[in-house]
N, C-alpha and C positions, 0 to 999 in steps of 0.2 A: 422339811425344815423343822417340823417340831418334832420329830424324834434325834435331831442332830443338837436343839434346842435343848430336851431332857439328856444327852448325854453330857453336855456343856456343862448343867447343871450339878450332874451327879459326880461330873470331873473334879470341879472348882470348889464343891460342895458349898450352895449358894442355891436359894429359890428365886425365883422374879415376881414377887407377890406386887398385885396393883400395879403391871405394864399392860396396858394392850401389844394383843402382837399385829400392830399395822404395819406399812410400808416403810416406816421412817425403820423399826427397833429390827425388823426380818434384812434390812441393808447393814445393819453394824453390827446384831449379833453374834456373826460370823468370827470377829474380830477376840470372841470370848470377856467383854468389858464385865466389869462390876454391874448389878442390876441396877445401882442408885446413879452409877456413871449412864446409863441406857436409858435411864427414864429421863434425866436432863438432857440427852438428846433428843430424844424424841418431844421433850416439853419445848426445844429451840423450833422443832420443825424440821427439822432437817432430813430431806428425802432419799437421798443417793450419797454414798462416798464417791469422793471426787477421785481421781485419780492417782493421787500423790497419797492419798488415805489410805487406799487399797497396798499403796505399796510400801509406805512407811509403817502405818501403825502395827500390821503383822512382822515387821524387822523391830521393831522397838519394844514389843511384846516379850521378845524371845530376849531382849539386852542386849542385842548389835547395839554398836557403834553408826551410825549414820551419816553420808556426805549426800546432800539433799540438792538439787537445785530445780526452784521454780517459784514464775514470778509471785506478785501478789495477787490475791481473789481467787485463788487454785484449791483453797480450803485449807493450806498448810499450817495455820495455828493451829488448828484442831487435829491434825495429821501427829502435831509430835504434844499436844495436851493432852490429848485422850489415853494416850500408854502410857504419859507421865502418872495421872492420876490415879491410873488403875494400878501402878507399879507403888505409888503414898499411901493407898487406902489400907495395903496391907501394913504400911510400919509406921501412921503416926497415933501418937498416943496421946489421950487429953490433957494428962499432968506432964508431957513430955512435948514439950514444942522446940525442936532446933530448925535451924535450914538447912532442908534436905535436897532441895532443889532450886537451883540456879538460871535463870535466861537471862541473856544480857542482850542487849535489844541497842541499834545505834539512835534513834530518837524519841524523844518526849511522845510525839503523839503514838510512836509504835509500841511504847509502853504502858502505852493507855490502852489501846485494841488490845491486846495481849492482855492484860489484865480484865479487861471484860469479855472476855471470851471463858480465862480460867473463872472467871465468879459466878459464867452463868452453866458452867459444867460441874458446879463444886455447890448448887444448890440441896443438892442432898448429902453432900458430905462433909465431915470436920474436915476440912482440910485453908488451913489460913493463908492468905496474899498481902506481901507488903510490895509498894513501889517504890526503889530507890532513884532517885531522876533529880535531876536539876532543875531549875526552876518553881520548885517547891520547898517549905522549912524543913531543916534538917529535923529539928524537934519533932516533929509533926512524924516523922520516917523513923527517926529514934525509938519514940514513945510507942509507937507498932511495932519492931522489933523486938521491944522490951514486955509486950504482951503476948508476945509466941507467936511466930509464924513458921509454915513449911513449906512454902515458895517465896523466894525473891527475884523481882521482874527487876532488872536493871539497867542503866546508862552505864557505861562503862566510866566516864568521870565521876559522879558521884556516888560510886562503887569502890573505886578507885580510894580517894579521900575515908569513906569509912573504915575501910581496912587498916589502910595507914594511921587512924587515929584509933587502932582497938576497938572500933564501934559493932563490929560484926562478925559472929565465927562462923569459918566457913566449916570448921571440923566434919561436922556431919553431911555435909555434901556429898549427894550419891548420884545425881545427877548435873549435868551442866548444856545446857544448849544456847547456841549463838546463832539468833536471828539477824537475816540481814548480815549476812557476814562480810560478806564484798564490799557494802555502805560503810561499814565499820574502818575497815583496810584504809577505804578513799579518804575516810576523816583524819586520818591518822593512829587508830587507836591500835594502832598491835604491841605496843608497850605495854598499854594496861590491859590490853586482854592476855600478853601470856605474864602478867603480873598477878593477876587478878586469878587464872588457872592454876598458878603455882603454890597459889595457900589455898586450893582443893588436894589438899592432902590422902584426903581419902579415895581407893580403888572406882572410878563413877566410869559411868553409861558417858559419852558425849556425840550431840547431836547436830552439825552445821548446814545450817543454810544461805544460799543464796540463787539470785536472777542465775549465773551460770558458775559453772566449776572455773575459775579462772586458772594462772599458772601462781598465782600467791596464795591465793583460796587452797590448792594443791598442797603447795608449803606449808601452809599453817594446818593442814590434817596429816599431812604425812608426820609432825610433829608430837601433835596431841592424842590423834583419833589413831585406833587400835583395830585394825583390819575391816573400816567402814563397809557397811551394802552401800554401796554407791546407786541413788534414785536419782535417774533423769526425765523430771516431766517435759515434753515439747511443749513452749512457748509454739509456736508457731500454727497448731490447731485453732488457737484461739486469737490469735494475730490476724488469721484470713477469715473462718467461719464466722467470730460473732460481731467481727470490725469493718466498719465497712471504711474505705480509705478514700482521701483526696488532696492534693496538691495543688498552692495556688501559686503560680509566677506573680512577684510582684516587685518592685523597686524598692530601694531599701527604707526611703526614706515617707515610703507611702506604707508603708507594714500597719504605725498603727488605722488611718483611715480604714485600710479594708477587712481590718479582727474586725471592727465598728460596724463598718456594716453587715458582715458575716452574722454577728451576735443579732442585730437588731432586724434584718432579714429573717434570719432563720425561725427569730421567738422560742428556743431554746429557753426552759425558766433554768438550765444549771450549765455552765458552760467554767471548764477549769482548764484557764492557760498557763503554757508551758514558759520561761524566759530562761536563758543560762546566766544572767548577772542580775545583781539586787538594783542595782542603777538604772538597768531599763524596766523592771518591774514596778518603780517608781513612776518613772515619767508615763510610764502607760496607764498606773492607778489613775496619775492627774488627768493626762487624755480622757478617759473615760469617765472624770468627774463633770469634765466639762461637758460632756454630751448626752448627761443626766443617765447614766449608766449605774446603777446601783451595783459598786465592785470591793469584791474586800481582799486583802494581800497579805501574805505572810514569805518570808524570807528569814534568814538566820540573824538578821540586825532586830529585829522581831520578837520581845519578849515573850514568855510563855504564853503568859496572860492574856496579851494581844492575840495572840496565834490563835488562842483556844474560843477566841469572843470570836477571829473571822471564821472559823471553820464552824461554830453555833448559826452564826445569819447564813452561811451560805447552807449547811444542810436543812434552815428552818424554811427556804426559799427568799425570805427576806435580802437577802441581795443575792444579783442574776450570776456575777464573773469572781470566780474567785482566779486571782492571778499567783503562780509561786514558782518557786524555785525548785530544781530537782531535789537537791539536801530535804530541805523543808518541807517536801511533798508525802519523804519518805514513811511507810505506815498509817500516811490516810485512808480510811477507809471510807467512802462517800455510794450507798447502797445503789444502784444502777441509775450513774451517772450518763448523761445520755451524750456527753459531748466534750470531747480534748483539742484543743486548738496546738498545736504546737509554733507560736509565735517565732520563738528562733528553734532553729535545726541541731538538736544535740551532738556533741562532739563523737557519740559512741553508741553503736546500735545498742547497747544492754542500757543505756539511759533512754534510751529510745521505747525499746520494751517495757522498760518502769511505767513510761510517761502512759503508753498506750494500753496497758495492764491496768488503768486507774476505771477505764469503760469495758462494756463487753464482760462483763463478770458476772460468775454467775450463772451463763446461758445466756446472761442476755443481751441483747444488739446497742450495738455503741459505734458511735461515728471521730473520724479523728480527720480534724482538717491540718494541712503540713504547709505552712506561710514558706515560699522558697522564692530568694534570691538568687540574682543572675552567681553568685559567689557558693551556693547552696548546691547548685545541679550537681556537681562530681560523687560528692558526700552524701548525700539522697540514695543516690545509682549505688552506692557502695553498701549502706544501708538494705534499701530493695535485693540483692544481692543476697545478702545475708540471710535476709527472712524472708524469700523467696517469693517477694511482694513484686506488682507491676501496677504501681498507681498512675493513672494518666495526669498530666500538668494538667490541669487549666490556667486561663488569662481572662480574667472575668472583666466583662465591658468595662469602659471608663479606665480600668488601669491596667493598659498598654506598656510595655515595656519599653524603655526609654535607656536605663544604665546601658552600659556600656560591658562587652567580658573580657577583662583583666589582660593585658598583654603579657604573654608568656615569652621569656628567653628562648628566641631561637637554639636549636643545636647547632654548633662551632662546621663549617663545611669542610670535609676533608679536599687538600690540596689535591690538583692532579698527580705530582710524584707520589703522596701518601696512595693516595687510588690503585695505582699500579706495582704498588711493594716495595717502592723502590725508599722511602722512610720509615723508618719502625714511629707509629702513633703517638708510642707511647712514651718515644724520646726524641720528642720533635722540638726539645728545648736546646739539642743539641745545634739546632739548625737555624736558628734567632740570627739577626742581625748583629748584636752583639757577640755573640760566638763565634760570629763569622770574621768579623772583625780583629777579635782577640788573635785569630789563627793566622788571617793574615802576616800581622805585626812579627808574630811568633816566627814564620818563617824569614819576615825581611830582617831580623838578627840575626838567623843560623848564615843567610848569605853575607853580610858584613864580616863575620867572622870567618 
């Protein structure tokens, strides 16, 4: 290692004055970073490249293009910030500050992790971060553009508007990466993201991510990106290994009584449930006001402000339940979180994966309980399927199943004549009552005449 070490050095021409060479810098120096980028690693602690590291940061070294997918907690900011950085350090200049570099990020809170991820890698180097986002003064995002920056972390809306009002030159953009690219799609924004691409003028690197390659995600890189490495990390190692899973049958209308006492059994100090509507997210905050439940909520009706005060109390432990939405969930980061409830059953295993990618990270062990309605079994099975899960139901005392499962339309029985060939199926309209009728009539004319 340390003769591969000094060759690095004499390649890059570049000493590593004042690193140790421990476990953290002998895992990423492989990677050839900058020495100021390697010591800020190793100042974070950080032991092992995770998997999506190994595979992305040596294709974004070289200036591939990149089509990424894997969830969140996988190490993935730092997968595509570390070869951003090391690719700035060599072109920014003190008297020279443009925007060189681009992420556009679909949430507030994801572009706050992102941006503290790039400030605590960029402790040794000039290199400046502004945050463009809503929910913050424009002035405030102005007046740090107007002071030099070389990355801008963005929401695609208020990215959007600056352009449009002359407030930002992308001219020098030589990179562009979109996190959370799939989140982005769902909101709607592919307007202004290939708006916002189209005044990056200049030749750049571009880098997409998301939870999986979908068939839109496809579209939007066969458009932009330029013969991508295509990185697949498996969700699914981490879905069984550091997850441990459980399923509760329960009736619809007993759902929140037993999160209640699940939370309050369990004594879990950090518990983050899942709802798919801002309506029952409410009425469940109030349920669990009433049962002296220290719970704090956030949802898209949810100003920034708000958001940013519930995600304070609950990672300070000061309240037990944080309740949210998927949208709104997106880019939280909550450090080994020990427990996911999934109150209602999402419509789509890759929200699924979101929800359960929030525990288990890291390496470390995380629990996900899955609330199922008699209405829930089919869509679960389909789920488990997918990610090759086999959670057993429970039916936890006291609440016995009672609903009732949904009456399904019988299939139509085929006639004895259809049975035997003797009606074609699939023109058995020909053979109605009323057709039958028509024909009659039809013949008692041809005999009158």
């Amino acid at each position: 290692m340390q003769n591969q070490s000094l060759h690095n050095q004499e390649q890059f021409g570049y000493n590593t004055p004042n690193i140790t060479k421990d476990n953290t810098i002998k895992a990423f120096e492989k990677f050839n970073l900058h020495p100021q980028i390697l010591k800020a690693v190793a100042h974070e602690k950080y032991e092992n490249a995770t998997a999506i590291q190994n595979k992305v940061i040596p294709a974004a070294m070289k200036g591939m293009d990149i089509l990424g997918a894997s969830k969140s907690g996988t190490g993935k900011t730092a997968a595509y910030v570390l070869p951003l950085l090391n690719k700035l350090q060599k072109l920014v200049k003190k008297d020279e500050k443009v925007v060189r570099a681009l992420i556009i990020v679909p949430t507030i809170e994801l572009a706050d992790q992102v941006s503290r991820t790039i400030v605590s890698f960029t402790r040794y180097l000039d290199i400046q971060t502004v945050k463009i986002q809503g929910g913050s003064k424009k002035t405030d995002q102005l007046h740090q553009l107007k002071q030099g920056v070389d990355i801008v972390v963005a929401t695609p809306g208020r990215l959007q508007d600056f352009i449009h009002d002359k407030k930002i030159n992308l001219e020098y953009v030589n990179t562009v990466i979109l996190d959370e690219a799939d989140t982005m799609l769902e909101l709607g924004f592919l307007g202004e993201i290939k708006s916002i691409l189209k005044n990056c003028t200049q030749p750049k690197q571009m880098m997409c991510f998301s939870a999986t390659i979908s068939q839109n995600i496809k579209k939007l890189a066969k458009e932009f990106l330029r013969d991508p490495a295509i990185v697949e990390v498996s969700n699914r190692r981490d879905v069984v290994n550091f997850i441990k899973h459980r399923a509760h049958k329960v009736d619809k209308k007993r759902k929140a009584e037993l999160a209640t006492k699940l939370v309050k059994d369990m004594g879990i100090e950090q518990v983050l449930i899942f709802v798919n509507k801002k309506e029952t997210a409410n009425k469940l905050f109030e349920y669990f006001k009433t049962k002296e439940i220290w719970t704090t909520l956030i949802h898209g009706d949810i100003n920034r402000g708000g958001r940013a005060r519930a995600l304070t109390l609950f990672k300070s432990g000061k309240s037990q339940v944080l309740i949210a939405t998927d949208i709104a969930a997106r880019g939280i980061d909550i450090p080994q979180l020990p427990l996911v409830i999934n109150y209602d059953l999402p419509e789509e295993t890759d929200s699924f994966t979101h929800r359960v990618g929030r525990t288990g990270r890291a390496n470390h062990k995380g629990q996900v309980i899955t609330l199922l309605t008699i209405n829930d079994y089919n869509a679960f099975t389909t789920i488990e399927k997918h990610l090759k899960l086999n959670v057993k139901r429970e039916i936890m005392e006291g609440f016995e199943i009672t609903d009732k499962q949904p009456r399904q339309a019988r299939p139509r029985k085929k006639s004895l004549s259809e049975k035997k060939g003797k009606i074609d199926y699939d023109k058995r309209r020909k053979y109605t009552y009323a057709a039958q009728k028509k024909k009659r009539e039809e013949k008692k004319g041809l005999k009158k005449k």
